[in-house]
N, C-alpha and C positions, 0 to 999 in steps of 0.2 A: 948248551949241554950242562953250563953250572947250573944254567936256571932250573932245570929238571931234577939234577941230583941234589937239591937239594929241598924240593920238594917228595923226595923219595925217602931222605933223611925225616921229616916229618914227618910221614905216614907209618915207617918204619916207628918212630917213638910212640905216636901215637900207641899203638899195639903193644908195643912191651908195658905201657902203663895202663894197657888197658880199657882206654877210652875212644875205640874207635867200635863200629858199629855193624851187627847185623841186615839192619833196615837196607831193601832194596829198594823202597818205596819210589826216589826218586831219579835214581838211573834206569831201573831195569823194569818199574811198573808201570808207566807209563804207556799211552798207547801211541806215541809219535813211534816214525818209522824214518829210517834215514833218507835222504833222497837220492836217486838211480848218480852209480859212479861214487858216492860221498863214501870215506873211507875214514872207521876211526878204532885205535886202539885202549883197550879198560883192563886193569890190574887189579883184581880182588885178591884182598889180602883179610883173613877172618882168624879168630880167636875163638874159639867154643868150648867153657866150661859144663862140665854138668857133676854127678856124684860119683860116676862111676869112669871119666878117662876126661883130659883136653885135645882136644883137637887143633892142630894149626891148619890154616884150609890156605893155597895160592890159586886164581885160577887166572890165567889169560885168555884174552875176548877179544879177533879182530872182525870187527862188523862194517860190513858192507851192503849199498843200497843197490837193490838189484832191480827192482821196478817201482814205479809209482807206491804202491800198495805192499809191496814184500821187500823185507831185508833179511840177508840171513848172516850169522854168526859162528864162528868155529870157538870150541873151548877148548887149551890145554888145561887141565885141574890136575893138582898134587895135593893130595890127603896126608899128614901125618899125624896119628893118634896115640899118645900115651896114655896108659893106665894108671890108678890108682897106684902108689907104692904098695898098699898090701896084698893086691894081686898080683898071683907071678905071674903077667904075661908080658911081653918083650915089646917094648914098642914099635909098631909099622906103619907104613906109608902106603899108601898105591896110587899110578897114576891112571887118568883116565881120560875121555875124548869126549865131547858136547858138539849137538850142531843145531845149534836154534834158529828159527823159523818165526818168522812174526810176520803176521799178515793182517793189514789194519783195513777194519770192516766200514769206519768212520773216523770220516778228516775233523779232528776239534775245531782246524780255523774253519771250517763250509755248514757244521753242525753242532749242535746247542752241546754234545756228548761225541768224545771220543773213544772208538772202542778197536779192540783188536785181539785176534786169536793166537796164541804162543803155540808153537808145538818143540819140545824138545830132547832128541833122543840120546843118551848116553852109553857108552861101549867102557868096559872097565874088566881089570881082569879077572873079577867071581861076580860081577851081575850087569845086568844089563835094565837102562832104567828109562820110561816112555813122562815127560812133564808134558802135561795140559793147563794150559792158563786164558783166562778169562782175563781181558783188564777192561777197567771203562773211567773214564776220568771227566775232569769238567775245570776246565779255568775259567775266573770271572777277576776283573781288575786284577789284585796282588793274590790274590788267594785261589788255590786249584784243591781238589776234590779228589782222591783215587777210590774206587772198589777193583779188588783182583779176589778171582775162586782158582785155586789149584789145586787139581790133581797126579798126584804121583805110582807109579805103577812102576815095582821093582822086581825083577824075576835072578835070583840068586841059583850062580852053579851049584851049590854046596848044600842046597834045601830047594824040594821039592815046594814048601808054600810061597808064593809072594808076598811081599812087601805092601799096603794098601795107603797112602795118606793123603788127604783133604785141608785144605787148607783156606782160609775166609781171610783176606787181607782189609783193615781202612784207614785210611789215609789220608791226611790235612797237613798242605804246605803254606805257611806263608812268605810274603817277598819282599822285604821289606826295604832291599835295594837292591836293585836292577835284578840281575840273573842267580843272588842270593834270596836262599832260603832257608827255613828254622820250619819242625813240623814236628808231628807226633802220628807214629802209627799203631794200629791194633791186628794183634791174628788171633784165630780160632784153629787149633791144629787138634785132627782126630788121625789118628793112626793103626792100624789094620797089623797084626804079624804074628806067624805064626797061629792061625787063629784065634788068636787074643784080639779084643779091643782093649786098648792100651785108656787111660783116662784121659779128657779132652783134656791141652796145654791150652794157656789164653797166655798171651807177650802185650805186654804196653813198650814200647819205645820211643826214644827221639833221636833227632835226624838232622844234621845240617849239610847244604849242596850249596855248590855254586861254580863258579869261573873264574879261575885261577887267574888266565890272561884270554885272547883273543882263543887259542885253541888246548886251556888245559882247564882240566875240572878235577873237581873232589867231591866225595860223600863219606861223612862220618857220623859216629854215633854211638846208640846202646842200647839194649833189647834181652831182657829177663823173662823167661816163661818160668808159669806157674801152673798148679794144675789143685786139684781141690782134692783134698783124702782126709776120711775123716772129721768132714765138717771145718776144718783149717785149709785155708793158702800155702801151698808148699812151694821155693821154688826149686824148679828140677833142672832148669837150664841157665847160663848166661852165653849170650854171644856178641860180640861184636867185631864191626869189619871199616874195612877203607876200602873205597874205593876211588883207583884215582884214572880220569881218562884224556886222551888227548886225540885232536884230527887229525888224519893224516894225507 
């Protein structure tokens, strides 16, 4: 139990300074699928700046291998979003529920390319939200490969229009020992609201994973989106997250 709490102490600092990380690239993009019975538990813990509020984002993740080919995941997520000081609005929270679905189309170790379909429905108390994900990756010696496409589809109690956003992921890990790794990812994010097309965001980030001990892991990092107005690089977002998981 020390030995945990005190990697919770770390992740914890991490985020107050700031230097933990967005990127899901290498827990969650991936197209491995756990195998039938394997049971493990993931702790997202995120920081999101932008110009108009911060966000602290908690989510917990117990994922289990249900068959060969499908694992599915429950999520508890707590949102809490502060505003600008010069805004009066009051700062809130809400919680909400996740139940992802990962069904893998191709095994990496039997084929040159691993791929697999995400589906993931969320329940929250003013919307309700449908993620589609595409992932496809490729390991070769120390260095592996991700492309992920997402789709998001958000239907809001409190407004008739939905929410629309697309999303282009790419990704380069490398491993320079054993089950550590160091990488850099890229997105492409167009977003749909209100019928506005909002301006495409493009995020560069990096990423480091690995294995704590036999059965604990960590992902950190940092991840700036930016968006193009007026002929200038603006950025609009920063985010970064920890994630830290363990088997059970």
């Amino acid at each position: 139990m020390q030995f945990v709490k005190y990697y919770w102490i770390g992740v914890v600092a991490l985020l107050l300074v700031g230097e933990v990380c967005h990127s899901q690239v290498i827990l969650n993009r991936k197209s491995s699928v756990l195998t039938p019975g394997s049971r493990e538990i993931n702790v997202w813990m995120a920081r999101m700046t932008s110009g108009l509020y911060r966000t602290v984002q908690t989510r917990i993740e117990w994922e289990v291998g249900v068959l060969r080919f499908y694992q599915a995941s429950l999520y508890l997520n707590y949102d809490s979003r502060i505003h600008r000081a010069d805004l009066e609005i009051a700062p809130h929270g809400h919680l909400s529920f996740s139940l992802a679905n990962r069904f893998r189309l191709l095994d990496p170790k039997h084929h040159r390319v691993g791929m697999t379909l995400y589906i993931e429905p969320t329940w929250a108390e003013d919307y309700t939200r449908w993620e589609f994900k595409w992932i496809a990756d490729r390991r070769w010696n120390r260095h592996m490969g991700i492309v992920n496409f997402t789709y998001e589809y958000t239907r809001f109690f409190y407004a008739s229009v939905p929410k629309h956003e697309g999303i282009w992921n790419f990704g380069y890990i490398y491993f320079p020992i054993g089950q550590w790794g160091v990488g850099v990812e890229g997105a492409i994010v167009w977003e749909r609201l209100l019928e506005e097309r909002k301006p495409e965001r493009i995020g560069i980030g990096l990423v480091c994973s690995g294995k704590l001990s036999g059965k604990h892991s960590i992902v950190v990092g940092a991840y700036p989106y930016y968006h193009l107005e007026d002929g200038r690089w603006e950025r609009v977002d920063m985010q970064y997250r920890a994630i830290f998981g363990m088997d059970l």
